[in-house]
Each structure stands twice: as structure tokens, then as C-alpha cells.
N, C-alpha and C positions, 0 to 999 in steps of 0.2 A: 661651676654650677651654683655655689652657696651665693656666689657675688651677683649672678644674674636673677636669681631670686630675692635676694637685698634692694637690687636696683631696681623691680618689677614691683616691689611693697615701697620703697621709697618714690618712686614713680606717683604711684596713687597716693601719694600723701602731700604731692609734690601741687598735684594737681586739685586736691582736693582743697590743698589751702591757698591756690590760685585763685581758686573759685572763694574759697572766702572772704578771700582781698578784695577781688570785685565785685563781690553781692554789696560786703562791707558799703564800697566807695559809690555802689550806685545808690540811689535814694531820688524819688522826687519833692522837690519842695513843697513846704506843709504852702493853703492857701491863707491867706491873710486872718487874724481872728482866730486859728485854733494854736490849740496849745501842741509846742514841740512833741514831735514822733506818735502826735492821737491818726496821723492819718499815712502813716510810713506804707510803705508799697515792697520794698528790698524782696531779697530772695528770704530772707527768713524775718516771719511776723513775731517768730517768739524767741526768747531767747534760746542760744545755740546750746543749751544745757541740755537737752533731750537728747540732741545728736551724739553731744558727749558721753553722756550713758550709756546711750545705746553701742557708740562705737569702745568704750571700756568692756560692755557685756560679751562682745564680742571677741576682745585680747583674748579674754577668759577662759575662749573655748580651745584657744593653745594652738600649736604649728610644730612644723616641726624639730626646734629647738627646745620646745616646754608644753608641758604634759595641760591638757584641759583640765581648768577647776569648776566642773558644772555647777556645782552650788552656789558658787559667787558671780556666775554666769547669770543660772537662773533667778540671783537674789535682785542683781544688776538690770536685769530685764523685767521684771516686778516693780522695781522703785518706779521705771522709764514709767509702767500703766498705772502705777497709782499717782505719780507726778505731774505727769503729760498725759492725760486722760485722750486728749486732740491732737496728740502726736502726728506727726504724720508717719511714725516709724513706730506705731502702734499695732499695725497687722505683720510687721517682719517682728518687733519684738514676741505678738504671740505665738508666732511660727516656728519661734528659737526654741519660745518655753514648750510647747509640746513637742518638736524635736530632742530639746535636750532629756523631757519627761520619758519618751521612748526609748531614747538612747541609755538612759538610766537602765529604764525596765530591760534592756536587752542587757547591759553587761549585769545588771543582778542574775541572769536568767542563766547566763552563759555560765557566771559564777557556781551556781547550783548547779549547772551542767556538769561543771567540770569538778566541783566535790561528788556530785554520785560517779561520775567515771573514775575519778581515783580511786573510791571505796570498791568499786565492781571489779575494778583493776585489782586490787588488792586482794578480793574474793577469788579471781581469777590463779593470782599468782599460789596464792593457801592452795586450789584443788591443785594445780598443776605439782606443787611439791608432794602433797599426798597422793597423785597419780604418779607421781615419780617412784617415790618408794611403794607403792604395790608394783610399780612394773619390776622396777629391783627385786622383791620380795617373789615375786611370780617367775622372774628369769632363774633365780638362785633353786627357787623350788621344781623350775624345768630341767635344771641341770643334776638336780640331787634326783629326780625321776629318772634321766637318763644313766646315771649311775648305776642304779637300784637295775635298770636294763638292763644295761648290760651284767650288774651282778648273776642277775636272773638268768641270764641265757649262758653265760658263764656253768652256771650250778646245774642249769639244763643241762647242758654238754656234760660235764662231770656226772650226772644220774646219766643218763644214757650208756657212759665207758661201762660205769658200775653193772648195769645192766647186761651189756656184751659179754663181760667180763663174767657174771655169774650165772648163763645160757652156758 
């Protein structure tokens, strides 16, 4: 499983640096009179430094061998907009950044979530121990009532002989 997943990311990396071989080696010739690469045509007009950015901003966001470092995500994909203004990977970098700004806001969220349920938890557990000993406390005092019960019907019985007894 892990190695068709190695081979599916190295695949597309395989391929994506095919593709930079041959954007690379295509180029039309400048025409006579201008100065070297003022009129380059290639697959990329700027240098490939934006895409490197952008594809770093994205490591960032982690897999399944290593945990996302959002912040160096979203620092990665800021440089890309203030660098690359004309990007063309301008509208996926600000996509990332309010995705990853959501994504933030949700596990803050969940965070706080999950501190007020431990404390309610915890509130929880407190009543349930002091409902524990009043029921202890209420069982012990049903049983010393039943006692006293039967004391009492006991003594009943005995005034009643008494009774017979001096008729």
C-alpha cells in the first residue's frame, strides 16, 4: 500500500519534471535585432521560482507520514503573493490561505470544544460521586428504617402478649 502511494507522488513528479525538460528545451528563436530571451515564448515566461513556492507551501500542509506545519504553509504562500504578484498560481495560493485560515479557526474551535467538555466532564464526574454517596447514605438509612421496623413491630407484638396477658 505505502509503495503504490510512493509510486503515485513519484509519478507526478516524474512527470512534472518531464514537462520541465520540454517547456525547458522548447523556445522559439528570438528575431534578428532583439536582445536574447526579450521575446521567449516557453511554457514559463517567469522564472520557475513561484512554482517552487508554491509547490514548498504545499509540502507544508503534511501527508500521511508528517503532520501539517500551517504556519510555514501560510508564510510559504504569502511570500508566493507578495513575490509573484502575476503568478499564475496566485488564485490556488489564496485558496490555500483561506483554507488553511479556516482550517486553523476549526481546530482552535474544536480545541475549546474539547477543553469545555473535559471540564463539564469533570463536573459531571464530581455530581455523579456525590449522587453516589447520598444514594450510599439513603440505602444505609433505608436499612436502619427497616430495622427500627421491624424493632417496632417486634415491641408491637410483645405489648399486645403484655396485654393478653394482664386481661
Amino acid at each position: 500500500m505505502l509503495n503504490r502511494n510512493l509510486w503515485k507522488n513519484y509519478r507526478k513528479y516524474l512527470i512534472f519534471l518531464l514537462l520541465v525538460l520540454l517547456g525547458a528545451c522548447s523556445s522559439l528563436p528570438s528575431p534578428p535585432g532583439t536582445p536574447p530571451r526579450a521575446n521567449e515564448k516557453s511554457w514559463f515566461k517567469r522564472s520557475p521560482a513561484d512554482e517552487v513556492i508554491f509547490y514548498q507551501g504545499i509540502s507544508y500542509l503534511g501527508d500521511k507520514e508528517k503532520a501539517a506545519d500551517y504556519a510555514k504553509a501560510r508564510a510559504a504562500f504569502n511570500e508566493l503573493l507578495n513575490t509573484y504578484p502575476k503568478s499564475k498560481w496566485r488564485g490556488l495560493a489564496e485558496t490555500f490561505i483561506r483554507l488553511i485560515d479556516t482550517d486553523v479557526q476549526l481546530i482552535e474551535k474544536a480545541k475549546e470544544d474539547n477543553t469545555k467538555l473535559l471540564k463539564e466532564n469533570e463536573q459531571v464526574k464530581k455530581d455523579n460521586r456525590r449522587l453516589l454517596e447520598e444514594t450510599v447514605k439513603l440505602i444505609q438509612a433505608n436499612e436502619q428504617l427497616k430495622k427500627d421496623i421491624q424493632l417496632l413491630k417486634s415491641l408491637e407484638v410483645q405489648l399486645e402478649k403484655r396485654e393478653k396477658m394482664l386481661r
